[in-house]
Structures are given as C-alpha cells and as structure tokens.
N, C-alpha and C positions, 0 to 999 in steps of 0.2 A: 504493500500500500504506500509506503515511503516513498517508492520511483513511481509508481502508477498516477499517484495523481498530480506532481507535478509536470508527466510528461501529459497527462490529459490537457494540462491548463496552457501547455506550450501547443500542442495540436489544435487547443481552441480559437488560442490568439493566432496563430498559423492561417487557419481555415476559415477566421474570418478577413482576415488580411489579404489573402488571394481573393477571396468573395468581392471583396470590394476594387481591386485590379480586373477582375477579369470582367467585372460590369463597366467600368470604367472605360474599357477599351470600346467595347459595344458601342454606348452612347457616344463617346464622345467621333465614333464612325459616325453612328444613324446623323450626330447635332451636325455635321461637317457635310456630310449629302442635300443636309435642312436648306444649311447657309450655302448653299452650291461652291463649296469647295471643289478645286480639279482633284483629279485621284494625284496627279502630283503633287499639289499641295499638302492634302491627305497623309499620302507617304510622307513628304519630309514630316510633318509635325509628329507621327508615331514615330518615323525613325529619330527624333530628339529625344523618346524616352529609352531609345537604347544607348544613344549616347551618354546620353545622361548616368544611365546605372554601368556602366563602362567606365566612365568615371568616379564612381563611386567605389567602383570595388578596386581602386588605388586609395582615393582620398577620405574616405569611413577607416580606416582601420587606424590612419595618421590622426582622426580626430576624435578618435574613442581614447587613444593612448595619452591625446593632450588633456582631455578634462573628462578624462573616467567613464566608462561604460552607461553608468545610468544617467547622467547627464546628456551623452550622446546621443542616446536613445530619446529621452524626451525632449530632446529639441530635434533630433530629426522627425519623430513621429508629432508633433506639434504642426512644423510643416505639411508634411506629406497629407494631414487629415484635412489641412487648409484649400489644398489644390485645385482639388473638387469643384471645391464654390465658385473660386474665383473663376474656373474654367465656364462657369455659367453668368459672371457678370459682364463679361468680354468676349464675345463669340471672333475673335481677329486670329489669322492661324499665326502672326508674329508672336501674339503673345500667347496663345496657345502653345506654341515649340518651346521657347521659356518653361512655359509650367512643366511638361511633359519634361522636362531637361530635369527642371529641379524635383519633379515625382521621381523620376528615376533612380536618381543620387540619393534620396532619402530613401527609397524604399528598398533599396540593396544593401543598406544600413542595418534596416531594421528586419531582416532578412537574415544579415551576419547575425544579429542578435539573438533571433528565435533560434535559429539552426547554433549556434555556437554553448548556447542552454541545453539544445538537448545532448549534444557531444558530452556536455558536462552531467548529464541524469543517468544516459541511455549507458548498462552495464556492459562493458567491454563483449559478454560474450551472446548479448542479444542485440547488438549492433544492427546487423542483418536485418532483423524482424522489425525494430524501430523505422530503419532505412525505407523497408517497405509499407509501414503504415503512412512516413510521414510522405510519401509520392501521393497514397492513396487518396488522401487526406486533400493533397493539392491539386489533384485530378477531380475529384468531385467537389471541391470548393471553385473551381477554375467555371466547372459545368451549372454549378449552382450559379454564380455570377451570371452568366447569358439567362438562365430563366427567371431570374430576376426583373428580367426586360418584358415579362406576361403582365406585373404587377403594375397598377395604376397606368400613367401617359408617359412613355418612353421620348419623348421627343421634350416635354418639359424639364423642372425645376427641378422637381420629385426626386432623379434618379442622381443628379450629384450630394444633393441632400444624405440620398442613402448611402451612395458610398463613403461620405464625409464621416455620415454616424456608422458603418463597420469598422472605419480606418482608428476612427477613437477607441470602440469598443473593443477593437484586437488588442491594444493595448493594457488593459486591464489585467486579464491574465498574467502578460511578462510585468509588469511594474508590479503586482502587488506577490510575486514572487519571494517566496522565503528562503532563496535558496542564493546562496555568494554570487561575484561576479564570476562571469567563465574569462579564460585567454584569452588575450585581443587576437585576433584570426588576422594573418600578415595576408599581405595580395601578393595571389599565386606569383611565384617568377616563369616569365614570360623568354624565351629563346624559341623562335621559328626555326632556326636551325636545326637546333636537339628533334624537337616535334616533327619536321620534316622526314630527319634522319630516323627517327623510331618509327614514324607511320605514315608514310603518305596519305593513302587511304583514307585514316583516320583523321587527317589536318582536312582534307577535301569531306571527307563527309561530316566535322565538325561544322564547316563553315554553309556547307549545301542546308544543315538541317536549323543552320542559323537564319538561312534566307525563305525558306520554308515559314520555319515560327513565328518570324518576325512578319513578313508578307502577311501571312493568316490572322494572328490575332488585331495588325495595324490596319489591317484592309477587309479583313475577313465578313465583317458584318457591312461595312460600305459596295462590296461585291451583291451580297444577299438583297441587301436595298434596291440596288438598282436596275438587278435582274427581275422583278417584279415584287420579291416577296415581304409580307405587312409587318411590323415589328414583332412577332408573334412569332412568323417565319423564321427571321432572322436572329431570335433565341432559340427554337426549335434546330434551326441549321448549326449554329455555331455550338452548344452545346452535345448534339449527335457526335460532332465530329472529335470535340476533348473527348468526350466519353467511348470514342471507337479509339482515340489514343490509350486510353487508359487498359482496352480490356486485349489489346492487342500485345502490350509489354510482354508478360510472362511466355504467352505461346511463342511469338520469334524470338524471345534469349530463350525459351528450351529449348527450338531449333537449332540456335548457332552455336550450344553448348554442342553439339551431337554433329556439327557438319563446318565443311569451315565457312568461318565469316566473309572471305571477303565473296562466295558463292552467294550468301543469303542477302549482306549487301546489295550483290548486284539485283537479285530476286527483287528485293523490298525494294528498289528504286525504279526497278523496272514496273513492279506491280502499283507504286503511287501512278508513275505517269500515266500508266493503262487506266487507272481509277480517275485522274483527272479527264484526259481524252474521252473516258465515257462521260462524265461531270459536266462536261463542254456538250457534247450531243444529245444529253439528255435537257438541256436550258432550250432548245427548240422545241420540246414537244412537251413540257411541263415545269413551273422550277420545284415544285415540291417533291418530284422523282428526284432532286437532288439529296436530299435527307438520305435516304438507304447506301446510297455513294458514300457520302458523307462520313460515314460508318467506318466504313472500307478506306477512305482516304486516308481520315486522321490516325487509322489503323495502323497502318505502313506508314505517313510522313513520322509520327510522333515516337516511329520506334529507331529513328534513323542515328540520331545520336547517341542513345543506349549499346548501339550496335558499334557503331564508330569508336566510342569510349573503349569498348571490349576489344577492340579488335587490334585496336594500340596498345591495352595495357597487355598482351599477348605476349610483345616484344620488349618489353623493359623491365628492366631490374625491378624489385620490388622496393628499392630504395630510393626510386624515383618515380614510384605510382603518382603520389602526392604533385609533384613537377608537372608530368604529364599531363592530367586531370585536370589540372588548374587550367595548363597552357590553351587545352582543346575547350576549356572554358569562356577563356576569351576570345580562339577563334571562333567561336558559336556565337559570342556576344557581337563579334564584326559582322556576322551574317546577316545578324536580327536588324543589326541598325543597316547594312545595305539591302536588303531584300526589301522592305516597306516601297524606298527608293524605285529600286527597278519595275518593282511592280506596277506602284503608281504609274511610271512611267505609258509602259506596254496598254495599261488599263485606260489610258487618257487619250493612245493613238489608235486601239482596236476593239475599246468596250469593255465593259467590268467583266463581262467572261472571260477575257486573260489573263487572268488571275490563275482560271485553270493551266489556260497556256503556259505559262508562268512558271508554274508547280513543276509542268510536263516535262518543259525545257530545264530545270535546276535538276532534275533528279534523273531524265535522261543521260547529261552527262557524266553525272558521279555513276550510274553503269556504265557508261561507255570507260569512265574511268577505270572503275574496278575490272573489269572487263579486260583493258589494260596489263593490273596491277598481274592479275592473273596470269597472264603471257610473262610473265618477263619475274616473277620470284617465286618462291617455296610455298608452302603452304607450313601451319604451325603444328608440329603434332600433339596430336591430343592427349599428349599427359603432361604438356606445358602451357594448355591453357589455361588462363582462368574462368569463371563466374561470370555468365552474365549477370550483372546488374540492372533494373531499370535506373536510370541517372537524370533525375531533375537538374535541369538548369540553371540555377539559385543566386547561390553564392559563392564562396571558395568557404567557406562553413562547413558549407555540409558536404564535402567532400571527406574532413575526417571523421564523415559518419559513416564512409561508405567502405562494407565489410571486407572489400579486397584489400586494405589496406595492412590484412594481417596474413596476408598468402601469400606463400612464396611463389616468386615467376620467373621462367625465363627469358633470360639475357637474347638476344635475338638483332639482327642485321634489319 
C-alpha cells in the first residue's frame, strides 16, 4: 500500500495532464479551420509546441537545479495551466506559436516531474509493469482528451476552460505528494554520430515516426474538419486512431521479439502507407469509412518508434542504453516539430486528404529504407536481442523507467 498509492496519485496527475494536451490539440485544430487559418499556418503554430518542448528538455533540468524541484514545478505548471485561456482571448497564429512554444517548455517540465517521481516509487524489480501501466494510462488519457470534444460547443470558450481546469487539477496529486524530491533528470546527450553509427535504421525510423506524431496530432483533427466531418466526427476519428495505437503495441513487439526487426519494420511501414492509400480512397465514397482505417492506421504508425527504439538498443552496449534512448529521443522530437511543417504544407497545395499522402510518402520511404538496411548488413541473432518495449515519447525521465535498462546487450556494428 506504501508504493500503491503514491504511484496511483502520480498516474492520476499523469492522466489528467495528457487529458488536457490531447484536447488541446483538437480544439485549438477545429479554432484554427474556424479562423481560416492555411494548413501552413496551422503547421507552423503546432510545430512551435515541438519546438518549444525541445527546448525544454535542455532548459527544465538547468532550472529545477537553480531553484529546486518544487519551485520549478509550480511555476512551470502555473504557466502551462494559463495557456489555455489566453489561446482563446487572441485567436492570431503569431501569438498562438508563442503560446504553443511556451506550453511546450513547460509541459516537458512537468512531465520530467511526474515521470522522475515515479522512477523514485516504482520498485526496481517491477519497473517493467509500472512502464507498462504508465503508457496505458497515456494512451487512454491521450483518447479520452479527443472525446472530450462530444461535450458541450467545441468551437467555443468551454473547451480551453477545460483544459485550463485538468492542467490545475493534475497538479494536485504531484504537489501535495508526501514523498522527497527525486534526481534532477540531466538532458539526454545528444551525438548523431554515435546514433548513426549504432543504428541507422533506428535514427531514420526515430525521426519518420516523429513526422508521423507530430503531422497527426498538429493537423490531425484540422484534416477530419475539412474532409467533411462534424466535431463529433473529428473526436470519434482522432480518438479511434490513439486507441488502434495503443492496442497494436504488444502484438508487433511480440512479433519483433520472434522475427527480426528490421523485416517487421519494413512490414509496419509498408502496412501504414497501405492503411493511409486506402484512408485517401475511402474520403471519396464516405468520410466516416475513415474510422475502421483509423484503427488500423494508428495501429502500425504508433508502433513505429517502439520498434525503432528496439531495434537500436539491439546493437549497443548496455552501458549506453540510456545515451541511445535519449539521442533517438530527440531525433523523434525533430520529427514532431518538422512533420506538422511538411504536412501543412502538401495539405495547403493538394487538400486536407494529404495528410494521408503524407503519412504514405514518410513511411514508404523508411521501407524503402529498411529494405535497404536489409541488403547490405547482418541480421541480430536472437539470443542478443532485447525486449521489446512499448516506448512513450515523454521525457528523458522516463527512460530510467524503462526495464531494458537492466539487461544485458550486445555490442554490435
């Protein structure tokens, strides 16, 4: 009972804090279609909040160290809970990108925060089990966020409201915490080189599945709008598709445990872009046929990092799990903030259905890649691989929660 229920209270502020990011993204797509924002525009102001938490996860760990963890905490979560509103007193994307910049920095703060609590509760040898609730937790908080947008007028006041009061409310739980400060969590060190040299693969499908996430949740509901469907839809859609991310984890990492990765790679990016190219033909003849896609999309996109993760730490010491992780961290984080980007772009010269395109062409090539990688090196044998894990995107926090970090691996070319 002693760990149980302070890891409850950290799962709670956790799972209301995505609750309130993943609605956030929503509206402030639908508010941006309202105010006839171009889908370029669009994209840049989502890609600010990748920016933005990119540089948080350098500049949060510098400013927990200067004036102490709970201090940092409530003045980043002060902000973060603010952002909200003001995003609804000023509909301008200038100052939209700003907010979005500074939600992102604070909220990778408080993020270190939650995730670096639990590192300090979760017991060394049920690491693994925590790792897997706390995805769980983010995946159905991520999904609860989008059907959020059923409730009351999505297009008004109401929904930054709500998110303002979850972003307070997650807070509760961590501040009134009876439990010490944890480590200040240092930001991952970064060498493209090392990461190159350990995985190609894995640097390209970091960054593929960065342009993926980011594309989706910055544009994702702005795509749903515009292809015809009513706020309703556009929670119904964008939820289907976290929730086909979430139930697809475990079957392809027991796949890739059993076969090698960079085959099921190729599979799972071949089978998104097949899922998008039907996603695109099916928007002629109904957009609610997009739902069951949907399924199947976020199935395979959302397993692509998990996989990528795996398939690097394959290759490297287990003394540099932690390096690795981190590195393939922030190329996932460059993705996020160029994908919104490209997408907009494609979306602004051929229609919000290329988004699908989009998807088809980013993860066409990471096969065509792997496809590649195939011809030309080894494959890992199987009693030097590790564990798939499913691997949230977070922080570098919760990477010393993730249980490969006590397994040994082989050294590898």
């Amino acid at each position: 009972m002693g760990t149980l229920l302070p890891l409850g209270s950290l799962f709670g502020g956790a799972g209301l804090l995505v609750v309130g990011v993943g609605l956030l993204f929503s509206v402030l797509g639908l508010r941006a279609g309202l105010a006839d924002f171009s889908t370029i525009t669009t994209g840049a102001v989502m890609s600010a909040y990748f920016v933005g938490y990119a540089a948080g996860v350098f500049g949060c760990p510098a400013l927990i160290r200067r004036i102490g963890h709970i201090r940092a905490f409530a003045a980043m979560a002060s902000v973060a809970s603010t952002m909200p509103i003001l995003h609804a007193l000023w509909v301008n994307p200038w100052f939209w990108g700003v907010l979005r910049f500074v939600t992102g920095a604070c909220l990778v703060g408080l993020y270190i925060a939650v995730e670096s609590w639990l590192n300090a509760v979760a017991p060394r040898e049920k690491r693994g089990k925590v790792f897997a609730a706390y995805l769980t937790v983010t995946f159905l908080a991520l999904a609860l966020g989008q059907l959020l947008l059923l409730f009351g007028e999505p297009l008004g006041f109401v929904p930054f409201v709500m998110v303002s009061v979850l972003l307070s409310f997650a807070l509760l739980p961590i501040t009134l915490t009876p439990l010490a400060e944890p480590a200040v969590t240092e930001a991952p060190r970064f060498s493209m080189a090392f990461l190159w040299q350990a995985s190609r693969l894995g640097v390209v499908g970091a960054l593929v599945s960065g342009m993926l996430s980011g594309a989706f949740f910055g544009l994702g509901a702005v795509f749903a709008q515009r292809v015809g469907m009513s706020a309703s839809g556009v929670a119904v859609f964008m939820a289907c598709t976290i929730l086909g991310g979430a139930a697809f984890q475990w079957p392809v990492g027991h796949w890739s445990d059993r076969a090698d990765r960079r085959h099921v790679l190729f599979w799972v990016a071949s089978g998104t872009a097949a899922a998008a190219v039907l996603g695109y033909a099916v928007l002629w003849l109904q957009p609610w046929l997009l739902v069951p896609v949907a399924v199947v999309l976020g199935g395979l996109m959302f397993s692509v990092y998990g996989l990528s993760v795996a398939h690097a730490n394959d290759w490297v010491d287990a003394s540099r799990t932690l390096e690795l992780t981190g590195g393939l961290l922030l190329v996932h984080g460059f993705g996020a903030a160029l994908g919104p980007l490209v997408a907009g772009v494609l979306m602004d010269g051929w229609g919000p259905g290329s988004l699908l395109l989009y998807v088809a062409l980013v993860t066409s090539l990471l096969a065509l890649f792997a496809l590649r990688v195939l011809s030309v090196s080894r494959a890992v044998p199987a009693s030097e691989k590790v564990d798939f894990v499913p691997t949230p995107a977070s922080s570098p926090a919760v990477l010393q929660l993730d249980p490969r970090q006590d397994e040994g691996q082989a050294s590898g070319v």
